[in-house]
C-alpha positions in Angstrom: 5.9 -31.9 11.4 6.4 -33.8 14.5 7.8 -30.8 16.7 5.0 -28.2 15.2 2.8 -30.3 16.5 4.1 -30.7 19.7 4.9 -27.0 20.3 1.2 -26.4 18.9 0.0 -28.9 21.7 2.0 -27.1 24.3 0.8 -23.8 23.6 -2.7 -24.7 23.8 -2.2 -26.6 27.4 0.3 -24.0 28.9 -2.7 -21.1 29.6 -4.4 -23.9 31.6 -1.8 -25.1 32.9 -0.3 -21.9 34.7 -4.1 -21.2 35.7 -4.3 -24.9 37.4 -3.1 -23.3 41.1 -5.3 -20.4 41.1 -8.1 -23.1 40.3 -6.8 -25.1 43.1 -6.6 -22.6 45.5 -10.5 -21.0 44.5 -11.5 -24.2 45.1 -9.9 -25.3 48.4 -11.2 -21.2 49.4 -15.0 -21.8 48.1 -15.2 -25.7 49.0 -14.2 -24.2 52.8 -16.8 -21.5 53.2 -19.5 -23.9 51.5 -18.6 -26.8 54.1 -18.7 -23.7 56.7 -21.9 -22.7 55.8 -23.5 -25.9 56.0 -22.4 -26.9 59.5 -23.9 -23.8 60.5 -26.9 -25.1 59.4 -25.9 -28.5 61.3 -24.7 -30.1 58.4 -22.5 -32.6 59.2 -22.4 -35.7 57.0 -19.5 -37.1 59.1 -21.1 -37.6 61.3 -24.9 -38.4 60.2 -26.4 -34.9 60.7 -28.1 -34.0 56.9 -31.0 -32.6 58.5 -31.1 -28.3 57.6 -32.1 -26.7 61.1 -31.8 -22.9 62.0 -31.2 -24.2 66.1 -27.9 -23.1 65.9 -28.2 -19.8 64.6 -31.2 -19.2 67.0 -29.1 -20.7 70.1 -26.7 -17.8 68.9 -29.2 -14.6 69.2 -30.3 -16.0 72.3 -26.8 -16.5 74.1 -26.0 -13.3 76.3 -22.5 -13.7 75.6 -23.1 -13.4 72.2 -25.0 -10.7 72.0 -22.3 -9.0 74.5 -19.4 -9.9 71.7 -21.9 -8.1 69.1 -21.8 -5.5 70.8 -18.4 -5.0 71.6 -17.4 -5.7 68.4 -19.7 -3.5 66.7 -18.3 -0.5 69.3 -14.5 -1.7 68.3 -15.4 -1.4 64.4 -17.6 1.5 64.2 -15.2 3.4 66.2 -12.1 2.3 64.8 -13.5 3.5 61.4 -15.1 6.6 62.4 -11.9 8.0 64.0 -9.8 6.6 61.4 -12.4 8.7 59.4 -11.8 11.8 61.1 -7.5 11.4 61.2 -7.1 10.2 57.4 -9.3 13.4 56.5 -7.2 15.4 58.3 -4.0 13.5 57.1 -5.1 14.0 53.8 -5.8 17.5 54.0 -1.9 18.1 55.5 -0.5 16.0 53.0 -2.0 18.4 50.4 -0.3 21.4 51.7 3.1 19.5 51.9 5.1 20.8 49.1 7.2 17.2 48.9 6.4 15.4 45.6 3.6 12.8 45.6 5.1 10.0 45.1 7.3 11.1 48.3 4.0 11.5 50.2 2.6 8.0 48.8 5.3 6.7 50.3 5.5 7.6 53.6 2.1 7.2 54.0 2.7 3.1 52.9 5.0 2.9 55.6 2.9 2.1 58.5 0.6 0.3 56.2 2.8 -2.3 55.4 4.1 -3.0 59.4 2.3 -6.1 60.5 -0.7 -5.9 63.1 0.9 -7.8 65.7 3.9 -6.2 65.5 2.1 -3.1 66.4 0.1 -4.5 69.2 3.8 -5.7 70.5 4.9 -2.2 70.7 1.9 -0.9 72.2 2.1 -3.4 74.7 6.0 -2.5 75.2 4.8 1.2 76.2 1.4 1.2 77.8 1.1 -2.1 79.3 1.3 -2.1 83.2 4.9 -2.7 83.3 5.5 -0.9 80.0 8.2 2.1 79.1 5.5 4.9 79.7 4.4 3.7 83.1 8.0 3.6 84.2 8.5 6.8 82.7 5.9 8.4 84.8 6.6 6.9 88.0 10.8 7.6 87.6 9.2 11.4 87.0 7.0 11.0 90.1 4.1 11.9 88.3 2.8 8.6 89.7 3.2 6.4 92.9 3.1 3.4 91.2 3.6 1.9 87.9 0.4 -0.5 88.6 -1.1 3.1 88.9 -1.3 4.1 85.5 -4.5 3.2 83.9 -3.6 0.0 81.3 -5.2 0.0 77.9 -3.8 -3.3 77.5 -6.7 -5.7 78.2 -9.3 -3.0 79.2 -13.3 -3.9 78.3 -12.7 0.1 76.9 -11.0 -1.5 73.7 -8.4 1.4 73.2 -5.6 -1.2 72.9 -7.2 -2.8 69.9 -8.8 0.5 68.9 -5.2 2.2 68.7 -3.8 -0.6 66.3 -6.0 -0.1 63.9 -5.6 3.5 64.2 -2.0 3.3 63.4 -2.7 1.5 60.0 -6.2 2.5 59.2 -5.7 6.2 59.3 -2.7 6.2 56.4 -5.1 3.6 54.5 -7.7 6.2 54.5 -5.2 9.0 53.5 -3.3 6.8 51.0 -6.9 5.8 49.4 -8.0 9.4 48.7 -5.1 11.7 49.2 -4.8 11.9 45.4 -8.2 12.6 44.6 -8.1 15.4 47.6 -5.0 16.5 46.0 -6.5 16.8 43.0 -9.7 18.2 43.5 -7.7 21.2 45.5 -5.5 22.0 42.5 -8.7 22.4 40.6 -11.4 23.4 42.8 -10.2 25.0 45.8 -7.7 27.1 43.6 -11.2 28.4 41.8 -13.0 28.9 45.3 -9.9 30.7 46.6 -10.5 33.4 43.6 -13.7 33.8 44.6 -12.7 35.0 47.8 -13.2 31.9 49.8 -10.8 30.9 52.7 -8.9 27.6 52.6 -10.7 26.5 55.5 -14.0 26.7 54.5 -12.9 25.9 50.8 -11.8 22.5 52.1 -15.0 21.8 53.9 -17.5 23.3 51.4 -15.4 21.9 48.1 -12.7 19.7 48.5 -14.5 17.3 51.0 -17.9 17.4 49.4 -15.9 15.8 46.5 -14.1 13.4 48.0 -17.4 11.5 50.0 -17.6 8.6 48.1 -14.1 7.8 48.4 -14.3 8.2 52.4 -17.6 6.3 52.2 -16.0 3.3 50.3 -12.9 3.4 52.6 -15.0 3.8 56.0 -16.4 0.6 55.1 -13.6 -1.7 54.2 -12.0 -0.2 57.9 -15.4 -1.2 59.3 -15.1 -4.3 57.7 -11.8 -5.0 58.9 -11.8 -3.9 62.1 -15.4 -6.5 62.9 -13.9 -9.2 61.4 -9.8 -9.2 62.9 -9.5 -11.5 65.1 -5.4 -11.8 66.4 -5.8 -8.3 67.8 -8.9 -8.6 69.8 -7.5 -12.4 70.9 -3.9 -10.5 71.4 -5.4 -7.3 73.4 -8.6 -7.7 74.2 -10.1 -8.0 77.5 -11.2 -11.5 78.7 -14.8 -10.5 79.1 -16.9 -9.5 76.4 -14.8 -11.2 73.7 -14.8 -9.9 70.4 -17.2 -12.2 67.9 -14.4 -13.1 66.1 -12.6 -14.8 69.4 -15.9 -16.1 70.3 -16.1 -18.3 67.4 -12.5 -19.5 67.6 -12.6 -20.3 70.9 -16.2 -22.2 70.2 -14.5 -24.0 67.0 -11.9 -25.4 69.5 -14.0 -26.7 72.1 -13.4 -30.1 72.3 -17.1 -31.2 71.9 -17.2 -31.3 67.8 -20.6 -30.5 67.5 -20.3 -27.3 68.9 -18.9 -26.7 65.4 -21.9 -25.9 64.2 -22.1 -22.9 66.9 -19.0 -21.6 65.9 -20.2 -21.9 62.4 -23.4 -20.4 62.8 -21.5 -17.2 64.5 -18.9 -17.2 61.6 -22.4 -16.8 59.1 -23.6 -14.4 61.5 -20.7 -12.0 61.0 -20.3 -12.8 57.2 -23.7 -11.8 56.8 -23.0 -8.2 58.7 -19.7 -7.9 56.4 -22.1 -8.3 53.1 -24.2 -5.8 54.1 -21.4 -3.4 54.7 -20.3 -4.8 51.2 -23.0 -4.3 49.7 -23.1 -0.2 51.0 -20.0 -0.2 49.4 -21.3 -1.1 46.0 -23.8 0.9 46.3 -22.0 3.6 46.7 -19.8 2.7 44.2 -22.9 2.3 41.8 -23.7 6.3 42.8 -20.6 7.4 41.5 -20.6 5.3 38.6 -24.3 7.2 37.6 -23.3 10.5 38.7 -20.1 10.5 36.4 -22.3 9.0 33.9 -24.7 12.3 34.0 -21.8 14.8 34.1 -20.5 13.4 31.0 
């Protein structure tokens, strides 16, 4: 009776027991962003501060430099994600006249997704920087006179540096989130436009797309998301001034003054607060689809 019980026992603790780390780890994650929040509210019972004040937050809007790393980071996101946009459509649409398998296609496309950030933003510095391969390249072809000559987008207040690494992931991510539905929908579909004496180019734009929006929508915003709240490429590539939001508040997190913490805290909120909303664009769009699929059936 003895080891029944015992193996009884055991089954009944082992589901909490392998559960115990993820427990562990949610609450390490939750007690960190509720601690975060707070300081940027200039919470600090460390150090004797319980007092809730929005100074911080309003210190924050009022800063130029701020409002200059909004900015710039709003420009790096919103263009990373419109041009990744624009390529993983158009990577999409070529992957669906490929006659390799799928899976094949898949693939390839999860190569690039899976290379690390900064090892991208090493290569692009190895080519483009102002001692790079390319600028060499040119000046050995005497297309320039000097390799300090060739315009570096390593560093530049332009942002194509950062702009181009998440390019080289963002655009497959794109692809590799709705190349099967696009491959799908043009089996069906465009096959049935096609007969009806449509061409494939304007079957692509007035079916195939059409049908695919929510899926772009959706993946536009997790690249916009991304791309506003990276911070080792910006740190990595960006230009010294205006820093992106996300450097700003690292950079304010380490000054050596601790109560400008709550600064860097009330910045962090800041840009969690713009990340909701684009989250919550994302459920709503994912709410449309849900009632639109609802109505066709």
């Amino acid at each position: 009776m003895k080891p029944l019980k015992a193996r009884r026992i055991r089954q009944r603790i082992t589901p909490y027991l392998l559960v115990t780390p993820t427990i562990i780890l949610v609450g390490v994650f939750v007690y960190g962003v509720v601690n975060g929040v707070l300081q940027g509210f200039g919470i600090m019972p460390f150090l004797g501060r319980t007092e809730l004040t929005l100074d911080y937050y309003i210190e924050a809007l009022n800063r130029n430099d701020f409002l200059a790393s909004l900015n710039y980071s709003l420009y790096l996101s919103l263009t990373s994600a419109v041009l990744a946009l624009i390529g993983g459509i158009a990577l999409s649409a070529a992957l669906t006249r490929v006659r390799a398998s799928r899976t094949i296609q898949l693939f390839n496309i999860q190569i690039p997704l899976m290379t690390a950030h900064t090892i991208v933003a090493l290569f692009l510095v190895s080519l483009f920087s102002g001692s790079g391969l390319f600028p060499r390249l040119l000046y050995w072809l005497g297309m320039i006179d000097d390799v300090g000559a060739f315009p570096s987008i390593i560093g530049g207040a332009s942002g194509w540096g950062i702009i181009l690494v998440y390019l080289w992931k963002e655009i497959p991510f794109i692809a590799f989130y709705t190349a099967t539905i696009m491959m799908h929908v043009s089996s069906r579909y465009g096959e049935a436009a096609n007969t009806l004496g449509a061409s494939s180019l304007r079957s692509f734009f007035s079916v195939t797309l059409p049908l695919c929006r929510g899926a772009l929508t959706k993946a536009s915003l997790i690249v916009f998301a991304f791309a506003f709240g990276s911070y080792e490429i910006p740190f990595l590539l960006g230009p010294t001034l205006p820093k992106a939001l996300p450097v700003l508040a690292y950079l304010e997190f380490q000054n050596p003054d601790i109560l400008n913490r709550s600064y860097a805290m009330a910045i962090n909120g800041i840009m969690a607060l713009i990340c909701c909303i684009a989250a919550l664009a994302y459920f709503l769009v994912l709410q449309r689809e849900r009632k639109e699929r609802k109505s066709d059936d």
